[in-house]
OpenMM code with the backbone's topology and positions (N, CA, C; nanometers):
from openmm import Vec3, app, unit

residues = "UNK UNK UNK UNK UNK UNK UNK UNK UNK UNK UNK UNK UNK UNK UNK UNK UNK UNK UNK UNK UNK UNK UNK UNK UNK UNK UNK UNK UNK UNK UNK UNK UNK UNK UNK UNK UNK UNK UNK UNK UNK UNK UNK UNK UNK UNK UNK UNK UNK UNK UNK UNK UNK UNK UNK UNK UNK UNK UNK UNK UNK UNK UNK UNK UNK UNK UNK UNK UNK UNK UNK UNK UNK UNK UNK UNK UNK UNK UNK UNK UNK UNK UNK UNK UNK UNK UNK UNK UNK UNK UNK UNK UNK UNK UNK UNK UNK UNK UNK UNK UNK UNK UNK UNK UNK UNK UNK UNK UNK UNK UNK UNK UNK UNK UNK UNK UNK UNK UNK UNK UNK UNK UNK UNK UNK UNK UNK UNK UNK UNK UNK UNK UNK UNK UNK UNK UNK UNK UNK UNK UNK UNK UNK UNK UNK UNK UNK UNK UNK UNK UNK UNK UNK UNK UNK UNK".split()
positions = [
    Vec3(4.8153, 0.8102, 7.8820),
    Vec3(4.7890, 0.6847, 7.8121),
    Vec3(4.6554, 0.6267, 7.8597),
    Vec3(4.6223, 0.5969, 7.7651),
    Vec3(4.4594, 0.5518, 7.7778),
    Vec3(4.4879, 0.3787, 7.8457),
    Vec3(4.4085, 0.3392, 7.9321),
    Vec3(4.3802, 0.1928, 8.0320),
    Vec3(4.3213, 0.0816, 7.8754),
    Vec3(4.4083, -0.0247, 7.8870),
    Vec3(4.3378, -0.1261, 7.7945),
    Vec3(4.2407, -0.2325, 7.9118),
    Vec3(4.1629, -0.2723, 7.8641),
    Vec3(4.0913, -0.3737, 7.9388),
    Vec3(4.0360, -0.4519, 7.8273),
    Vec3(4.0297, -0.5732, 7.8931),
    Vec3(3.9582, -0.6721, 7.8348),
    Vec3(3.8767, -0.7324, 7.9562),
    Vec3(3.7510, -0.8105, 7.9168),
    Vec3(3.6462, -0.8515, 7.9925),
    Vec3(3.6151, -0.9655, 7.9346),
    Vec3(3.6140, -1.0490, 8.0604),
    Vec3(3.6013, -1.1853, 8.0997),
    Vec3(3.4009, -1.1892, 8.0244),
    Vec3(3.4236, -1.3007, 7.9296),
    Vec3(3.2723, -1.3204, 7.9327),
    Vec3(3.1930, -1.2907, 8.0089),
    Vec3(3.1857, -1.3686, 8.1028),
    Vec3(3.1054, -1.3282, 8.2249),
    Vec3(3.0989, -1.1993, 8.2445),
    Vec3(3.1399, -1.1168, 8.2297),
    Vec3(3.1356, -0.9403, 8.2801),
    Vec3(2.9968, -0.8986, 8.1777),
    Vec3(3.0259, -0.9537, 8.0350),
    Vec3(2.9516, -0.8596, 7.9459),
    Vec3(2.8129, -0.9591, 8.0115),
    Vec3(2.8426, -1.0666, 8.0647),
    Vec3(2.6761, -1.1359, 8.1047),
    Vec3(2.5966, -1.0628, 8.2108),
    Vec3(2.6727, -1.0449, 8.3130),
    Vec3(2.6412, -1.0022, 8.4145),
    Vec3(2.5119, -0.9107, 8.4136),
    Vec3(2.4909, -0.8263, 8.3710),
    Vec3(2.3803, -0.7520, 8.3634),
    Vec3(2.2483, -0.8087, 8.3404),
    Vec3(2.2772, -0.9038, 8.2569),
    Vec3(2.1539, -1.0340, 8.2126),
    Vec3(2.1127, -1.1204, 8.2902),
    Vec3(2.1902, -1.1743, 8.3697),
    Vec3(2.1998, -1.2823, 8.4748),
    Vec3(2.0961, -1.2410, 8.6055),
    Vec3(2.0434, -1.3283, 8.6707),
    Vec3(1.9285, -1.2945, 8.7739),
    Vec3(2.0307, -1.2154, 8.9025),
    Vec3(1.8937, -1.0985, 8.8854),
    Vec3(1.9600, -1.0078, 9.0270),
    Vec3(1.9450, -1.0130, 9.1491),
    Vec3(1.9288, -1.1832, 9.1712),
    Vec3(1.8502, -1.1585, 9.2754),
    Vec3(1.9964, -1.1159, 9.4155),
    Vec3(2.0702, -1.1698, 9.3718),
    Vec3(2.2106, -1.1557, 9.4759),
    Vec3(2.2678, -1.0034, 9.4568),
    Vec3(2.3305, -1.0135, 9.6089),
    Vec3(2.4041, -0.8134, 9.5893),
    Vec3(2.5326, -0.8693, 9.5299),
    Vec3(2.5815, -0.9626, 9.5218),
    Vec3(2.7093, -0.9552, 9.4229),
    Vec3(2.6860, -0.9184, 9.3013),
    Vec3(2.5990, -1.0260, 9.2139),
    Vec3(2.5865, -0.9966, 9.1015),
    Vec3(2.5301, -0.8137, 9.0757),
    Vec3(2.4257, -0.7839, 9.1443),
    Vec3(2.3961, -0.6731, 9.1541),
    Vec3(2.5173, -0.5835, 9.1294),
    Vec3(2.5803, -0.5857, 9.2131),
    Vec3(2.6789, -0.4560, 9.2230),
    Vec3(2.8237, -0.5148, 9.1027),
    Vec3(2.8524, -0.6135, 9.0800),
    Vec3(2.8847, -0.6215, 8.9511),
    Vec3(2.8141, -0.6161, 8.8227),
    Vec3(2.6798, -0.6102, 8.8036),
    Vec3(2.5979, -0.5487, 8.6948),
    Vec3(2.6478, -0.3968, 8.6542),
    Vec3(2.5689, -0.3328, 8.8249),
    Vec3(2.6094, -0.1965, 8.8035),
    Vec3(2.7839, -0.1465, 8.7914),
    Vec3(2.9165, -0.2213, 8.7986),
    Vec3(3.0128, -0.2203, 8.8010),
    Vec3(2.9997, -0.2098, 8.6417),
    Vec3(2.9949, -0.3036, 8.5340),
    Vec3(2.9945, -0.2869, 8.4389),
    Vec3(2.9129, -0.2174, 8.3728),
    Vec3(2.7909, -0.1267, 8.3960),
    Vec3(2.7502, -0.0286, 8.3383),
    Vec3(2.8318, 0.0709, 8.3676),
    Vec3(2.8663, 0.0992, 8.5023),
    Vec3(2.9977, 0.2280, 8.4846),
    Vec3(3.1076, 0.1884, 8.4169),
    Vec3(3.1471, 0.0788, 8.3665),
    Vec3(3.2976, 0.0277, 8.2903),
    Vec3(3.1956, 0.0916, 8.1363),
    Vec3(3.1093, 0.0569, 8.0423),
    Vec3(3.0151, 0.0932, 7.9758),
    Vec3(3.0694, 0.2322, 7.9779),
    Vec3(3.0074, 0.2957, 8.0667),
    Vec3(2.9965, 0.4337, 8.0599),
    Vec3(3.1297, 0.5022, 8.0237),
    Vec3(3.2482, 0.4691, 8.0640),
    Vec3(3.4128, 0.5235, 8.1244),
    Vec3(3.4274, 0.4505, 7.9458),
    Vec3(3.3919, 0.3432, 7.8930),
    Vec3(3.4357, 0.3350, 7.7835),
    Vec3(3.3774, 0.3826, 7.6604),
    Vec3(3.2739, 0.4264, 7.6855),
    Vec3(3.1662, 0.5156, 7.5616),
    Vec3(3.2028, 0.6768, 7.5729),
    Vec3(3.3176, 0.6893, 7.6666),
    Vec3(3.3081, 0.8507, 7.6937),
    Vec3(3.4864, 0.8662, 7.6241),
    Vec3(3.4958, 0.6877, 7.6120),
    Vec3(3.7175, 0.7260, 7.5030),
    Vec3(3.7862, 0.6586, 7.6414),
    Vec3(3.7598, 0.6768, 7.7723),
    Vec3(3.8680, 0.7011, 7.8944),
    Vec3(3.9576, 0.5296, 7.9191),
    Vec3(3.8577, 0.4355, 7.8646),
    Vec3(3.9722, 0.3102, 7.8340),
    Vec3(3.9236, 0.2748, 7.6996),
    Vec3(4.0081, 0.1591, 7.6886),
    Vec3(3.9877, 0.1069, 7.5422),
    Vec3(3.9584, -0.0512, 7.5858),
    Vec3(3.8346, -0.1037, 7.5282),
    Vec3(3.8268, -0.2477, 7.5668),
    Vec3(3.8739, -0.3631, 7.4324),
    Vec3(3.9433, -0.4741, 7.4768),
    Vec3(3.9978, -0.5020, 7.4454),
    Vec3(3.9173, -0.6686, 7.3979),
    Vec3(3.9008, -0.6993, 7.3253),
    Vec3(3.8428, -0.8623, 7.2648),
    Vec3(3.9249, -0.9224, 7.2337),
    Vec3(3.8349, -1.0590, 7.1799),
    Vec3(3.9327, -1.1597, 7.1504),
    Vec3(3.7957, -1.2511, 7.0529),
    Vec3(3.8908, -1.3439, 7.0142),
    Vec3(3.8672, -1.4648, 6.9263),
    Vec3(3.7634, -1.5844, 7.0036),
    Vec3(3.8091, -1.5692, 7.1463),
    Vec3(3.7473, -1.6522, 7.2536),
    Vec3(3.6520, -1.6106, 7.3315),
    Vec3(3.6440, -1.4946, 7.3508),
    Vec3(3.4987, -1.4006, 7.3784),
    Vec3(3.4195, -1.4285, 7.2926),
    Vec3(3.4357, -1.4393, 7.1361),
    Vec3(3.2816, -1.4191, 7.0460),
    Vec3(3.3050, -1.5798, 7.0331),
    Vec3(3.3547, -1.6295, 7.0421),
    Vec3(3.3583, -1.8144, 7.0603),
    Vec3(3.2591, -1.8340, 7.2048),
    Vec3(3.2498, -1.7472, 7.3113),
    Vec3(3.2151, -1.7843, 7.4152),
    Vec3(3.0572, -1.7566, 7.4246),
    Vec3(3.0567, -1.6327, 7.3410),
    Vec3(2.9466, -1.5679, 7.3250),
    Vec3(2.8827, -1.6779, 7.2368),
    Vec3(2.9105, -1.7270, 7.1169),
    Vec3(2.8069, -1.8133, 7.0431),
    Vec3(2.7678, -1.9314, 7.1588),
    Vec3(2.8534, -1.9356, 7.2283),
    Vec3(2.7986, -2.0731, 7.3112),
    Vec3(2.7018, -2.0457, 7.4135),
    Vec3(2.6162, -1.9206, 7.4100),
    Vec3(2.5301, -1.9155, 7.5059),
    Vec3(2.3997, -1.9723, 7.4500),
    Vec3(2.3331, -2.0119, 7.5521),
    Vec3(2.2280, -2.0896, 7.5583),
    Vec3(2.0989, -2.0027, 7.4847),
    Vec3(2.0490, -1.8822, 7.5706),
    Vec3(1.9435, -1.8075, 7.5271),
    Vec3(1.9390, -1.6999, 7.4518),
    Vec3(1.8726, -1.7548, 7.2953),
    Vec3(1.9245, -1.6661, 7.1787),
    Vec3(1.9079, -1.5126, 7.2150),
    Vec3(1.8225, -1.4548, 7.2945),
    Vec3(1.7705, -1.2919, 7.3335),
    Vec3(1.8987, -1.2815, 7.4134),
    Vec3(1.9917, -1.3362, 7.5110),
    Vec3(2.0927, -1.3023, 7.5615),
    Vec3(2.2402, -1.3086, 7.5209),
    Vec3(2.2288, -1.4083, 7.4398),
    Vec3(2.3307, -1.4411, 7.3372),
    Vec3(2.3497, -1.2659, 7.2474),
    Vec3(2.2223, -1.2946, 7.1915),
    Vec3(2.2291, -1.1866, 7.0574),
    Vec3(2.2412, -0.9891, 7.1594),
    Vec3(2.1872, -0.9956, 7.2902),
    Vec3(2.2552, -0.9053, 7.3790),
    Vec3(2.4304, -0.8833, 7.4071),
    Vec3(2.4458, -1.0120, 7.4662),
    Vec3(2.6037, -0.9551, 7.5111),
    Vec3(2.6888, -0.9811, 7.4074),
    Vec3(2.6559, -1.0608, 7.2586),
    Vec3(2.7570, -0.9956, 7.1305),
    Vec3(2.7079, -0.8314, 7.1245),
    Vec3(2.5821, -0.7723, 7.1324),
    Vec3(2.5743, -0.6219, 7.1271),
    Vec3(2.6735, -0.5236, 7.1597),
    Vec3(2.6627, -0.6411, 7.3323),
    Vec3(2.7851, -0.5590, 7.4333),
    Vec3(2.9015, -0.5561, 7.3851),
    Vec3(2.9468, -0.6536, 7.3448),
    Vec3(3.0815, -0.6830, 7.2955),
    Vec3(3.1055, -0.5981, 7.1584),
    Vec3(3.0313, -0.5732, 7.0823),
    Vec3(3.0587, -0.5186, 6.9103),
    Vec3(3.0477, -0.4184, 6.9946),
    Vec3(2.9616, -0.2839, 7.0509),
    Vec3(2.9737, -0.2012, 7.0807),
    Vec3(3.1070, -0.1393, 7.1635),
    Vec3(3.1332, -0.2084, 7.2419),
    Vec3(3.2323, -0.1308, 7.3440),
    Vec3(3.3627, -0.1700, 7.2786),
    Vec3(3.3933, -0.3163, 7.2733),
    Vec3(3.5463, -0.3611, 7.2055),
    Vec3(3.5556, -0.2637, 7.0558),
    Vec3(3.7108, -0.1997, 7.0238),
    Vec3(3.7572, -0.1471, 6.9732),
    Vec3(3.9048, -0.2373, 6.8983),
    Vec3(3.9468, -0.3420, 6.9645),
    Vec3(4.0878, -0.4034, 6.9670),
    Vec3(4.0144, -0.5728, 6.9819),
    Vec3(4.0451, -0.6422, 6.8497),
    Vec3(3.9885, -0.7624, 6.8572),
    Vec3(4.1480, -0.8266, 6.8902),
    Vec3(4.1680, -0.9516, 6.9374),
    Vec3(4.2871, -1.0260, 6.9657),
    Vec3(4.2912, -1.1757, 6.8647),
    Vec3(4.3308, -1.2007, 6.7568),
    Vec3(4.2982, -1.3223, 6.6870),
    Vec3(4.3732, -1.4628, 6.7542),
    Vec3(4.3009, -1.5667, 6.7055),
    Vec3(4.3641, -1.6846, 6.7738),
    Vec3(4.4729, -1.6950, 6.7161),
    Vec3(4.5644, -1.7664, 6.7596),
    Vec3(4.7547, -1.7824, 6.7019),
    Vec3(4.8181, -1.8932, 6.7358),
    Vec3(4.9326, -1.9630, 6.7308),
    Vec3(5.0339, -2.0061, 6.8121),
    Vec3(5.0807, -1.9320, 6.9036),
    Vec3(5.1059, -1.8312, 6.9167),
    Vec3(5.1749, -1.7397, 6.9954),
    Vec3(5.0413, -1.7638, 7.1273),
    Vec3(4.9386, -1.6793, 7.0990),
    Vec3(4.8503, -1.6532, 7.1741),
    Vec3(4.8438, -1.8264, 7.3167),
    Vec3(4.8385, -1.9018, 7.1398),
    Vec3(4.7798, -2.0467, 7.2166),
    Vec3(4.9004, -2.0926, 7.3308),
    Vec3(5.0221, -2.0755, 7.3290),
    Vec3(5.1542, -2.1267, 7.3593),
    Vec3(5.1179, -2.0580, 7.5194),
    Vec3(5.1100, -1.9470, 7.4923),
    Vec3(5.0816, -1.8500, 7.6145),
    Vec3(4.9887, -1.8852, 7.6931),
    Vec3(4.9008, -1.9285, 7.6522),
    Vec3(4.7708, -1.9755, 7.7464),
    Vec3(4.8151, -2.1217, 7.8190),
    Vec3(4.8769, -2.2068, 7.7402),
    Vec3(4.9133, -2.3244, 7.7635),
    Vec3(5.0139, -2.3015, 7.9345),
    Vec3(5.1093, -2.2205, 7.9260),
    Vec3(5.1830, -2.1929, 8.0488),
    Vec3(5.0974, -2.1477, 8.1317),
    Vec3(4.9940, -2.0714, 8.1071),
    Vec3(4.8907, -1.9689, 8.2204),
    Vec3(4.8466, -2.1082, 8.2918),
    Vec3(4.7666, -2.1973, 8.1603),
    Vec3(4.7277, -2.2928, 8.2179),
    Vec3(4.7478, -2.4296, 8.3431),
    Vec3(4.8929, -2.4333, 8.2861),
    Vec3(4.9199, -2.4987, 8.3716),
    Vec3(5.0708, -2.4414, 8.4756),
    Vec3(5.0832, -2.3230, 8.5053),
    Vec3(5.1257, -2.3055, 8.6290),
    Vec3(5.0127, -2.2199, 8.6870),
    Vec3(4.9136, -2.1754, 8.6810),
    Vec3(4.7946, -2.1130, 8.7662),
    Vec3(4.6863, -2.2021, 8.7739),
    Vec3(4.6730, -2.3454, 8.7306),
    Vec3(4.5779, -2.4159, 8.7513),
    Vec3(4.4605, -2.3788, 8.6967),
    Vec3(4.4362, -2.3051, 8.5825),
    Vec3(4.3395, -2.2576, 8.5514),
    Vec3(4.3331, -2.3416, 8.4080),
    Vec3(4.1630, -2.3645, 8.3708),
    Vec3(4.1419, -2.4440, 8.2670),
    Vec3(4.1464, -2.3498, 8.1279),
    Vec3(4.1503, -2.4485, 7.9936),
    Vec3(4.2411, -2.4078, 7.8825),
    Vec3(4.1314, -2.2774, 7.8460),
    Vec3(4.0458, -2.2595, 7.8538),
    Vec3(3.9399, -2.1270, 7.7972),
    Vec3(4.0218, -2.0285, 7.8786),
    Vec3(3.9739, -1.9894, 7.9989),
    Vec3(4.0068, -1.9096, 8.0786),
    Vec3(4.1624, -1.8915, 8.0646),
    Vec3(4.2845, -1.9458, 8.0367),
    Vec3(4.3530, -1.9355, 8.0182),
    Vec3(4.3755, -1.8487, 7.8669),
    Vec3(4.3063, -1.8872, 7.7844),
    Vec3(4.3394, -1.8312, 7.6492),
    Vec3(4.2748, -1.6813, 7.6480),
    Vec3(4.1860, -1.6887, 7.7411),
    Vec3(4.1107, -1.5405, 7.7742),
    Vec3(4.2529, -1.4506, 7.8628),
    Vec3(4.3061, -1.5089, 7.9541),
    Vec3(4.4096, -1.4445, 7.9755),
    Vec3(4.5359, -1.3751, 7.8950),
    Vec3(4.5791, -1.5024, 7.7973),
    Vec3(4.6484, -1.4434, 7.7081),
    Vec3(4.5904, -1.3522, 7.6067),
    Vec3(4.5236, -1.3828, 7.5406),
    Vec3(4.4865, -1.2871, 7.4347),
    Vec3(4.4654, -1.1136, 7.5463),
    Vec3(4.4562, -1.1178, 7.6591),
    Vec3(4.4523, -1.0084, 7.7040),
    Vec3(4.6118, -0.9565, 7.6910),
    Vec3(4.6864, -1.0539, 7.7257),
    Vec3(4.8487, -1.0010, 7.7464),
    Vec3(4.8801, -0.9543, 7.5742),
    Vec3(4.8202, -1.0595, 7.5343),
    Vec3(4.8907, -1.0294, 7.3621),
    Vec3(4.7778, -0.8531, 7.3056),
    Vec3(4.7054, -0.8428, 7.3747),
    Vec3(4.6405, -0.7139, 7.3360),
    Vec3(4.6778, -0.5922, 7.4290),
    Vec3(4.7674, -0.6402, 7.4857),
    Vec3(4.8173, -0.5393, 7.5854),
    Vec3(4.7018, -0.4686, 7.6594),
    Vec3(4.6224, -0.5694, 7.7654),
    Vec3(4.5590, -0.5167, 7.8271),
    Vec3(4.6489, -0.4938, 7.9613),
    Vec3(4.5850, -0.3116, 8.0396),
    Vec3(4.6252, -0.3116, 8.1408),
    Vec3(4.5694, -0.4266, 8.2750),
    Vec3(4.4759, -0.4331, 8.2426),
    Vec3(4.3294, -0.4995, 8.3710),
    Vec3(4.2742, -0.5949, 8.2566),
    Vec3(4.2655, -0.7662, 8.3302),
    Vec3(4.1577, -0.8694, 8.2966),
    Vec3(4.0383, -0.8475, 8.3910),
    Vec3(3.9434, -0.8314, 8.3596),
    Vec3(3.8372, -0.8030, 8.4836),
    Vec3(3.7132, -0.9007, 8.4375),
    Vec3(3.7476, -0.9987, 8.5496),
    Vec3(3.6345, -1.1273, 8.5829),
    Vec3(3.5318, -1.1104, 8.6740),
    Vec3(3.4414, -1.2429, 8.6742),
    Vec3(3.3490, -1.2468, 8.8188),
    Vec3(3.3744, -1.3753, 8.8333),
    Vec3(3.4832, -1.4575, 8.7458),
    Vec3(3.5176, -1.6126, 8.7900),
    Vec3(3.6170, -1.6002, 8.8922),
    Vec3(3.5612, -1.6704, 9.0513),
    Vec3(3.6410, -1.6736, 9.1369),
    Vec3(3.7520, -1.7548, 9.1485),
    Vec3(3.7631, -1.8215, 9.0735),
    Vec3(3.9066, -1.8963, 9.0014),
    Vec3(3.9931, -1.8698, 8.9674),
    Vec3(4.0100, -1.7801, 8.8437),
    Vec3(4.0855, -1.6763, 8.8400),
    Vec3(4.0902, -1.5474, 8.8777),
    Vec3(4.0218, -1.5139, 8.9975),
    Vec3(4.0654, -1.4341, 9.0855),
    Vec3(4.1666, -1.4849, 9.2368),
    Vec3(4.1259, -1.5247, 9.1784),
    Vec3(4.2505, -1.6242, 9.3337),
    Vec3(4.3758, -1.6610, 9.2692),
    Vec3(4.3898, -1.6644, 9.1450),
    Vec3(4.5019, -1.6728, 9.0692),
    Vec3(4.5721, -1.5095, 9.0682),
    Vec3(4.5524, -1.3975, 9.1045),
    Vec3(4.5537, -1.2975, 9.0635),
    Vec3(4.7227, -1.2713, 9.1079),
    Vec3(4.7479, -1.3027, 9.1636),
    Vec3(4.9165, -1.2468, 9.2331),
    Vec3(5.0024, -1.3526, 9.1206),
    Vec3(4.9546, -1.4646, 9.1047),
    Vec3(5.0065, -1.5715, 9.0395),
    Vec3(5.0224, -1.5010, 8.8491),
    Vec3(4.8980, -1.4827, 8.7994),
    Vec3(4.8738, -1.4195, 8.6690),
    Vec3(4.9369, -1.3063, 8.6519),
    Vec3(4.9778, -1.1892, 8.7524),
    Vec3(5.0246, -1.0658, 8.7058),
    Vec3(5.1830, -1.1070, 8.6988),
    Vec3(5.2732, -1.2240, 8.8358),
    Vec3(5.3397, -1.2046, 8.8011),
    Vec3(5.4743, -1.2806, 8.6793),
    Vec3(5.3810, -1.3968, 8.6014),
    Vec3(5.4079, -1.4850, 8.4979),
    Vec3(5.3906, -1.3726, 8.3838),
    Vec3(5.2501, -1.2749, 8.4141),
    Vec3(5.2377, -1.1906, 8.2690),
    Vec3(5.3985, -1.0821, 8.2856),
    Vec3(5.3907, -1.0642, 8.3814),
    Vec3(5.5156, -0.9930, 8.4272),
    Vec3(5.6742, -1.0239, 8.3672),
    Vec3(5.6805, -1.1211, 8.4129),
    Vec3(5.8308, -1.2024, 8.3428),
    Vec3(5.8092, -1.2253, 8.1986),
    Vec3(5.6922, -1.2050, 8.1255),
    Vec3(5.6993, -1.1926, 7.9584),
    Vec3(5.6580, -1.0752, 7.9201),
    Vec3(5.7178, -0.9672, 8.0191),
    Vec3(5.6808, -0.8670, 7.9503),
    Vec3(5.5331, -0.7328, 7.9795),
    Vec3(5.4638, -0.8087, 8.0222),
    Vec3(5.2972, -0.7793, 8.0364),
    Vec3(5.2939, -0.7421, 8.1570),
    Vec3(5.1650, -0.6313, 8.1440),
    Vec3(5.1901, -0.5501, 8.2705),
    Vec3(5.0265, -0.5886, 8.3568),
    Vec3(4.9938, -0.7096, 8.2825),
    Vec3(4.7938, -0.7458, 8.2786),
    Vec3(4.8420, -0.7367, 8.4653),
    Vec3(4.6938, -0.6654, 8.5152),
    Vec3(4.6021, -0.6769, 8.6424),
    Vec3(4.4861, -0.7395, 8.6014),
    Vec3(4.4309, -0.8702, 8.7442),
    Vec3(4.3658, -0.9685, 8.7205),
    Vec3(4.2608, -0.8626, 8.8324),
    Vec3(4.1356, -0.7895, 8.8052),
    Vec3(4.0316, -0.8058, 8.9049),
    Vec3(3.9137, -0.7935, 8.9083),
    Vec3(3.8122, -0.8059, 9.0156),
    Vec3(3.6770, -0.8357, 8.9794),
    Vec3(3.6232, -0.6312, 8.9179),
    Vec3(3.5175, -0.6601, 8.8181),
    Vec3(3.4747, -0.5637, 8.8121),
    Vec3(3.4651, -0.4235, 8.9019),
    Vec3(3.3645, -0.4713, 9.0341),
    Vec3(3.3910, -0.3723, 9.1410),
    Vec3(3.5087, -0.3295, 9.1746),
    Vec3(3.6102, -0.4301, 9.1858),
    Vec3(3.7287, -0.3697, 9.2488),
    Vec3(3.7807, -0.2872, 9.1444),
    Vec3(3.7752, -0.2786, 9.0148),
    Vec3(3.8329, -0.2410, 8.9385),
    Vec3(3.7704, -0.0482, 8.9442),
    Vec3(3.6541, -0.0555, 8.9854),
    Vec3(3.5803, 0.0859, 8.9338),
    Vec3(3.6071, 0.1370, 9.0891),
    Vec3(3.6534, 0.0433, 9.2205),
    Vec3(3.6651, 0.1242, 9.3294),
    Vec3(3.8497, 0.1437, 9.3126),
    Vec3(3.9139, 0.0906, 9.2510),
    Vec3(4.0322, 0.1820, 9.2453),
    Vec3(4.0474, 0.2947, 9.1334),
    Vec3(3.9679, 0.2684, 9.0584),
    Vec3(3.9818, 0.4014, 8.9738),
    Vec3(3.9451, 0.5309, 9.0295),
    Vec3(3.8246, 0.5163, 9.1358),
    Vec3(3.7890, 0.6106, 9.2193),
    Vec3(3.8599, 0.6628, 9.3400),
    Vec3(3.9973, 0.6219, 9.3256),
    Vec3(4.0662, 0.6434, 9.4122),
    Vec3(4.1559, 0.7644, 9.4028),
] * unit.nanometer
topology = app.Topology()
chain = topology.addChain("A")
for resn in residues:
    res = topology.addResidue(resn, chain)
    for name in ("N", "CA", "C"):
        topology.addAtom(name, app.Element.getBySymbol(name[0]), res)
């Protein structure tokens, strides 16, 4: 069975964003190998309604009109907005303390049956034991982690 993923805005930015830090750095290059593992079939990435909502809200039209690139290219599985979706985010929201975007980015991952949410927001990474196991009790099997970590357990 092929890995679903979905990616946190921020992931498809990352590459754009100033390099001057080794975090961002090595999450740049994290998501060119996620890129690569998904242009070759080996996962399937997973969108949403709130990704290309997130994407119009960027500031600089040359980066804007980049990471929708990223996004039309690699996503295969769009997630539409709903009641269902929205209801779901609403609980993420308020038992993980996480605000209503980021929350709806979570669900639409569960409702697309992603295996892995993979962020660089340290917010909801600290939520991560909390998010797998609420997605858990409805069903959902979502892992919350940062890019890197995600390409150093696959290499495992």
């Amino acid at each position: 069975m092929v890995e679903r993923v979905y990616l946190d805005t921020n992931v498809y930015c990352r590459p754009l964003d100033s390099q001057t830090s080794r975090r961002v750095k090595s999450e740049s290059r994290a998501f060119m190998e996620i890129v690569n593992i998904a242009l070759h079939g080996d996962i399937v990435i997973v969108s949403s309604d709130y990704i290309r909502f997130e994407i119009k809200q960027i500031h600089g039209s040359l980066k804007r009109k980049d990471v929708r690139g990223f996004e039309r290219a690699l996503s295969s599985v769009n997630v539409a907005s709903n009641k269902s979706v929205i209801a779901l985010a609403k609980e993420i929201s308020s038992k993980c303390s996480l605000n209503s975007l980021d929350a709806l980015h979570l669900s639409a991952a569960c409702f697309g049956n992603a295996d892995y949410f993979l962020t660089c927001d340290d917010e909801i990474l600290t939520e991560e034991s909390r998010i797998a196991k609420l997605s858990a009790g409805k069903g959902y099997r979502l892992k919350v982690r940062n890019p890197v970590n995600y390409i150093e357990e696959r290499q495992r």
